[in-house]
C-alpha positions as CSV (number, residue, x, y, z in Angstrom):
1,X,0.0,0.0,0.0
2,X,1.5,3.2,-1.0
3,X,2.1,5.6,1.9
4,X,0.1,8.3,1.5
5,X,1.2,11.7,0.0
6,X,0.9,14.1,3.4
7,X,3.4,11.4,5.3
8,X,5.8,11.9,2.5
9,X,5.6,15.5,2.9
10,X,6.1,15.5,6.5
11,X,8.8,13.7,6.1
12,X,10.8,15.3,3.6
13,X,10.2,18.9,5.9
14,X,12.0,17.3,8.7
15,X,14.6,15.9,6.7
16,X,15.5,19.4,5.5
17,X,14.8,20.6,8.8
18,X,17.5,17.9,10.2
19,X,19.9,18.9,7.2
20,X,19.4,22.9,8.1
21,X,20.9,22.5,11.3
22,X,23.4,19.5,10.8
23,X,26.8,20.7,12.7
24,X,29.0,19.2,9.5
25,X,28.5,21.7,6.7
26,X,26.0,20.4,4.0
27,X,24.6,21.3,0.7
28,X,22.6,19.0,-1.7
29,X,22.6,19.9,-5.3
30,X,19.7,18.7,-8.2
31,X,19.9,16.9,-10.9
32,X,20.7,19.9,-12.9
33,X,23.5,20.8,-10.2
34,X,21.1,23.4,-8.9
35,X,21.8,23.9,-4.8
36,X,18.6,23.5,-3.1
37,X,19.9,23.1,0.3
38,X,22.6,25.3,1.6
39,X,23.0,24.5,5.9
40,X,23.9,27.1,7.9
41,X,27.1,25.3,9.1
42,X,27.9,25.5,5.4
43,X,27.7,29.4,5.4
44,X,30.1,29.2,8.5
45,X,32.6,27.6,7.2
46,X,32.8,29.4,3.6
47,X,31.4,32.7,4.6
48,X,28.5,32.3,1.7
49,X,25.2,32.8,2.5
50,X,22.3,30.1,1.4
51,X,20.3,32.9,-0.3
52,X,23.3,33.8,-2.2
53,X,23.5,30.3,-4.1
54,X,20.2,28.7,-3.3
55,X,18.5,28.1,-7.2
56,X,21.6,28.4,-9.0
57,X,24.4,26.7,-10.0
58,X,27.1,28.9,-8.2
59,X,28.3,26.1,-5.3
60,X,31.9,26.5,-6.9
61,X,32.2,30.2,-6.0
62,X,32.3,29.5,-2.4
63,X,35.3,27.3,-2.6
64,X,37.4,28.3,-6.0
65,X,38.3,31.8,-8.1
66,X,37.8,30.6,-11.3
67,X,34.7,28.3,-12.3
68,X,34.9,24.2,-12.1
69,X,33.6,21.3,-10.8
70,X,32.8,20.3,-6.8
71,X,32.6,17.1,-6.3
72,X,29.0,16.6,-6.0
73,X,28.8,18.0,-9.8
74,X,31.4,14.9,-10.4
75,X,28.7,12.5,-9.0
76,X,25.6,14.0,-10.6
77,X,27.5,13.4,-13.8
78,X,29.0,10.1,-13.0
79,X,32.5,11.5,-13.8
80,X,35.3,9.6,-11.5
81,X,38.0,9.7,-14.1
82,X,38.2,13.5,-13.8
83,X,38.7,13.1,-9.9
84,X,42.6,13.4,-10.4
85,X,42.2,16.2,-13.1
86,X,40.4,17.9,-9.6
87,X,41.7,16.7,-6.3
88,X,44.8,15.8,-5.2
89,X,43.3,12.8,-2.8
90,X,40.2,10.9,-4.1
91,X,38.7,8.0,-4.1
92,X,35.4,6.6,-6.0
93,X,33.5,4.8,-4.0
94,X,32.0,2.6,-7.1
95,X,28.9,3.7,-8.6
96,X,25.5,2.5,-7.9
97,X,25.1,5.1,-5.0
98,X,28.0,5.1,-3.0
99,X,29.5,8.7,-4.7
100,X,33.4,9.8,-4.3
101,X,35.9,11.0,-1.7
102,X,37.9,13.7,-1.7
103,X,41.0,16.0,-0.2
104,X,42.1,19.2,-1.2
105,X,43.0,22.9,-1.0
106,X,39.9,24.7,-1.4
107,X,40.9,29.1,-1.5
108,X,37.6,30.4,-0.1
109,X,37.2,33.5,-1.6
110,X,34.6,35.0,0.8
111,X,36.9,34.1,3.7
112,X,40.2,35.7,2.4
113,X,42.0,32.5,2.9
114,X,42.4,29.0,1.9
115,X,41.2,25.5,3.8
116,X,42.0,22.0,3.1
117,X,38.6,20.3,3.1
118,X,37.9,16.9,3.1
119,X,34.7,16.1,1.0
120,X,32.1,13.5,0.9
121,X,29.7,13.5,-2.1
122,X,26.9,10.7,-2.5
123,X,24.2,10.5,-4.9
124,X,19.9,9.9,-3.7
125,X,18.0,8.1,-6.3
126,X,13.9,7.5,-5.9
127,X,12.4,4.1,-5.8
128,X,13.0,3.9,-9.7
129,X,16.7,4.5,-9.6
130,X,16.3,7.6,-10.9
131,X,19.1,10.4,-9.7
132,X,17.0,13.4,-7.3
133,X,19.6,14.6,-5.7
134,X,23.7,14.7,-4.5
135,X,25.0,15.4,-1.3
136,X,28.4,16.9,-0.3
137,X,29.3,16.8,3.2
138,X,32.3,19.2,4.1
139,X,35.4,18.3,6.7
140,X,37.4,21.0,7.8
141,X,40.9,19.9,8.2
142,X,43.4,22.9,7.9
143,X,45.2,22.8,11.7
144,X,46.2,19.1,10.8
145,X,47.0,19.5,7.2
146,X,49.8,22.0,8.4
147,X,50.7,20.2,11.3
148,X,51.3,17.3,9.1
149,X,53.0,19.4,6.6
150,X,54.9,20.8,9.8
151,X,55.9,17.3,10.4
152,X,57.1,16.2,7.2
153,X,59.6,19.4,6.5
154,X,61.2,19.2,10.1
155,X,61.5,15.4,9.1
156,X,63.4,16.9,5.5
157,X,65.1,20.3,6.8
158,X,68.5,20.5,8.0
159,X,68.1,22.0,11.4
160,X,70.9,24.7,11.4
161,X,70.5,26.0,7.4
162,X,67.1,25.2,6.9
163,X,68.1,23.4,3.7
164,X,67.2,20.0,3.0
165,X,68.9,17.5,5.1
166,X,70.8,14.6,3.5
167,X,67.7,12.0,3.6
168,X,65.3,14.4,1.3
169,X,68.6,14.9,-1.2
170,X,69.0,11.3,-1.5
171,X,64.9,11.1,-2.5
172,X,65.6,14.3,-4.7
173,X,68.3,12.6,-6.4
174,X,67.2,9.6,-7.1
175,X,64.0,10.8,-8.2
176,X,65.9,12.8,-10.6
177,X,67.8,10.4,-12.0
178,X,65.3,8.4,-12.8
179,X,63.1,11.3,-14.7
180,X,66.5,11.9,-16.7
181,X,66.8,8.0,-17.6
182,X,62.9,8.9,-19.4
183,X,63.9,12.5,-20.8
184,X,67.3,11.3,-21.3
185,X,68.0,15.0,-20.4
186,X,71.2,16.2,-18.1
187,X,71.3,16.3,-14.5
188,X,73.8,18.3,-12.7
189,X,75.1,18.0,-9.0
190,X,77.1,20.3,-7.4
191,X,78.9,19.3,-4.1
192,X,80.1,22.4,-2.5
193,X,82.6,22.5,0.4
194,X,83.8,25.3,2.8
195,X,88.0,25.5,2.7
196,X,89.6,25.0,5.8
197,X,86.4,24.8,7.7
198,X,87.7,23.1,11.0
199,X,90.8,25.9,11.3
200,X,87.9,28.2,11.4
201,X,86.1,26.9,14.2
202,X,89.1,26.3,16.1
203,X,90.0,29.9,15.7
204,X,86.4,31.8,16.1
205,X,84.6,28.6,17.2
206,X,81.6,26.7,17.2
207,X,79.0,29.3,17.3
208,X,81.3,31.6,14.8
209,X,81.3,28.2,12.8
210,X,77.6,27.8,12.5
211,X,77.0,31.3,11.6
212,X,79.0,31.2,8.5
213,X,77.4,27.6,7.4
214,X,74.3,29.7,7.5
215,X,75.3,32.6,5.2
216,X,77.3,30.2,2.8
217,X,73.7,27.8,3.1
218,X,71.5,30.9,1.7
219,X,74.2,32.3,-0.9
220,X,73.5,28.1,-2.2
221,X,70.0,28.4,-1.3
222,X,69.4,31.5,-3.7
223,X,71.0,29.5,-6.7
224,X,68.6,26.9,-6.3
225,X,66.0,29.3,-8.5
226,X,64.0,26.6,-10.3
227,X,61.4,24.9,-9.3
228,X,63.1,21.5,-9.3
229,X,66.5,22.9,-8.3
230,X,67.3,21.1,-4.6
231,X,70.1,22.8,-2.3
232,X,70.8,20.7,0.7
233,X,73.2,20.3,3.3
234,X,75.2,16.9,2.6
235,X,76.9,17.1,5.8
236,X,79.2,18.8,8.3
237,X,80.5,21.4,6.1
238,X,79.4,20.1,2.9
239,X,76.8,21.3,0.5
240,X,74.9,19.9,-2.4
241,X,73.0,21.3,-5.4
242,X,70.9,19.2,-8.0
243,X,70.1,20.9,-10.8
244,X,68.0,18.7,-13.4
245,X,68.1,19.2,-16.9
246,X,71.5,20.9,-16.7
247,X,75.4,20.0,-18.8
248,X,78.6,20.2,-16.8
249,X,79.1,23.9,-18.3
250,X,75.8,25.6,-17.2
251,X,76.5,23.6,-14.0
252,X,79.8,25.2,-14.1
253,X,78.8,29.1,-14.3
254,X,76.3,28.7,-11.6
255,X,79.0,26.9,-8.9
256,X,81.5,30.0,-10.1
257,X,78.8,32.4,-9.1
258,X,78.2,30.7,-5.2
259,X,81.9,30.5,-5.5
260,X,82.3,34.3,-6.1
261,X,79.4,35.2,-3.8
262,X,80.5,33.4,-0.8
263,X,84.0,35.5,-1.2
264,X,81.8,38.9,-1.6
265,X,80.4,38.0,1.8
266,X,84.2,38.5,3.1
267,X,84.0,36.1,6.2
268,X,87.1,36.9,8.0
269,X,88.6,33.3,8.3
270,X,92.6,34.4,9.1
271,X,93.9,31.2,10.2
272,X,97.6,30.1,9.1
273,X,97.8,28.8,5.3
274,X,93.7,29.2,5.2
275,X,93.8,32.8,3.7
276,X,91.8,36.2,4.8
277,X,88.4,35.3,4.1
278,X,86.6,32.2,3.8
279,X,86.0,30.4,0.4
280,X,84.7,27.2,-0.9
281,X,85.8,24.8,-3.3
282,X,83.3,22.9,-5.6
283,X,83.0,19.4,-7.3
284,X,80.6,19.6,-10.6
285,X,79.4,16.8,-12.4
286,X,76.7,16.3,-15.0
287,X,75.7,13.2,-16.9
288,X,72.1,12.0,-18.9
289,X,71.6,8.6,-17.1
290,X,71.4,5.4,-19.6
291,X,69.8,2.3,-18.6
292,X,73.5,0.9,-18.0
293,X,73.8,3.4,-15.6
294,X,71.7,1.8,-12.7
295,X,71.3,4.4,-9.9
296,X,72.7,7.8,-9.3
297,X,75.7,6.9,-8.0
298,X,77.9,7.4,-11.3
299,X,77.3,11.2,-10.6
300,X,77.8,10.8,-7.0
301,X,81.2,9.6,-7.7
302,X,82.0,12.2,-10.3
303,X,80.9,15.4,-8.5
304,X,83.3,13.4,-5.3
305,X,86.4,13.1,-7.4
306,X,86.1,16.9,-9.0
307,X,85.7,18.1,-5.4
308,X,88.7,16.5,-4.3
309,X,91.4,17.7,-7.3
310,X,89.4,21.3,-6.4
311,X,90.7,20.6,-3.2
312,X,94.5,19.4,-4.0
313,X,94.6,22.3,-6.4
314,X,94.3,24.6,-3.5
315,X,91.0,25.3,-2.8
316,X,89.0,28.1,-4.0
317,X,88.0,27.2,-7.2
318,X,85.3,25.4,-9.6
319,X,86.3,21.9,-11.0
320,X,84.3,20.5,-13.5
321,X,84.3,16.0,-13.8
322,X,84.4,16.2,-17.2
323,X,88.3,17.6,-16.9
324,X,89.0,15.9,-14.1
325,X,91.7,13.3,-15.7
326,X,93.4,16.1,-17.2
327,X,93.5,17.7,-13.5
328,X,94.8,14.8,-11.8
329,X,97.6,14.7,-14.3
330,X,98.3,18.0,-13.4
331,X,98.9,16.2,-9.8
332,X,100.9,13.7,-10.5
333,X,100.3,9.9,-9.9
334,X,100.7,10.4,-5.7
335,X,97.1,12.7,-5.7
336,X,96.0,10.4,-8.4
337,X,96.2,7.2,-6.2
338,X,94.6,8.6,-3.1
339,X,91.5,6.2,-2.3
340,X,88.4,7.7,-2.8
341,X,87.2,7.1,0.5
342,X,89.9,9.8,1.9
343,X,89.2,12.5,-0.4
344,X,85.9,13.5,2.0
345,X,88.8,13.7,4.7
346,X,90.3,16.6,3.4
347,X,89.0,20.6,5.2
């Protein structure tokens, strides 16, 4: 026996009653992707009023700048493949009326600032299957989206520079490496070093010591300008620079110009046979990985050696791997047979 029509009614009032005054912000879109419920802890969180949206198609404007889809749009159209076009965490739930999940940064125009939200959207259908209506459900998670990213950059960041500490360089680089085996495009590494670093702290010490790995770390910092480019502190008084799709001779100006600006900083050093002012000494190497290749540590090696003649040359200069044999003959075969797992040994 069907239930008669005045029940029905009754029902569906309190159920937009109930879904006025949810405490998780709500709105339920049509068919036609036309809001016809906007809660009120909805206008709280994105600062839009219901009469401002209620009867139109406008949802996005509360969340983005420039016109696309929410995720309940995605569901009234049955569109999962364009959830990673959208969001950068999904998940469809299958279809049949269990809708899509959802994570991202949302800039909330009304609010002056942006929120991660994590978003439920699930489709209604009527007796007949028929789609009447999608719901998205809104989570606020902002405090522990930046705690997390908090988290994860204390877990990456050298804690006296602020650079990258050795464990994100050796995910940088092998990352890297790997997008140059595909490109088969250069990638550079520049291991820079501080000369005569432990006469300096024994002269103006430790504190002295970490204030100048600090202003030689942003002089490499700033030549890290593209977005790909990673500067990192390798360790002690050891830098490093990747620099992807770059040959030994681009590789080359930019270490002369950290070389050049660490000298314009005019650190007074002064200890015996160190000079006035503290300089560096730096190791290039660039190479386009081939399958032979296996893993980065070809260009490891490379950028290790050049350091290491920079260093036997007498410091203060820019050596680039692919001259490095002509350098160590320069040396003589004494330098030449020095094991490479000394050459780090040497301030």
């Amino acid at each position: 026996m069907a239930k008669p029509r005045k029940s029905v009614d009754v029902a569906d009032s309190y159920a937009v009653r109930l879904m006025q005054h949810l405490v998780v912000p709500t709105f339920v879109i049509d068919p036609k992707r036309r809001v016809v419920i906007w809660n009120r802890a909805c206008e709280r969180l994105t600062g839009v009023g219901a009469s401002e949206v209620i009867g139109t198609s406008k949802h996005w404007q509360a969340f983005y700048e420039t016109k696309r889809p929410c995720l309940a749009d995605l569901v009234a159209l049955d569109r999962p493949e364009q959830l990673p076009e959208y969001y950068s965490e999904y998940a469809a739930r299958g279809h049949n009326g269990l809708g899509f999940s959802a994570e991202n940064w949302c800039v909330m125009p009304k609010l002056g600032s942006q929120l991660y939200l994590a978003i439920d959207a699930g489709p209604i259908h009527d007796e007949a299957g028929r789609l009447i209506a999608v719901v998205e459900t809104l989570r606020d998670l902002t405090d522990q989206k930046r705690a997390e990213t908090a988290l994860k950059e204390l877990a990456t960041k050298d804690g006296l520079t602020g650079l990258s500490n050795r464990r994100a360089f050796d995910q940088m680089l092998t990352s890297e490496w790997a997008r140059a085996q595909r490109t088969q495009k250069p990638v550079a590494l520049l291991f820079v070093d501080v000369d005569h670093f432990k006469l300096f702290n024994d002269r103006h010490g430790h504190q002295s010591g970490d204030e100048c790995l600090r202003a030689v770390a942003g002089v490499v910092s700033r030549h890290a300008m593209r977005p790909l480019d990673l500067a990192s502190r390798y360790g002690g008084e050891e830098f490093a620079l990747i620099l992807p799709d770059m040959d030994c001779s681009a590789a080359c100006i930019v270490a002369e110009q950290i070389r050049c600006a660490v000298m314009a900083l005019a650190i007074v050093h002064g200890a015996a046979d160190a000079g006035g002012h503290v300089t560096l000494s730096v190791g290039v190497a660039s190479h386009i990985p081939t399958g032979a290749d296996g893993g980065p540590d070809r260009l490891l090696g490379a950028a290790d050696e050049a350091l290491y003649v920079a260093k036997r040359l007498g410091r203060n200069r820019v050596i680039c791997a692919e001259r490095v044999l002509a350098e160590f003959a320069a040396l003589g075969r004494e330098a030449a047979a020095v094991p490479a797992p000394f050459r780090r040994k040497m301030a």
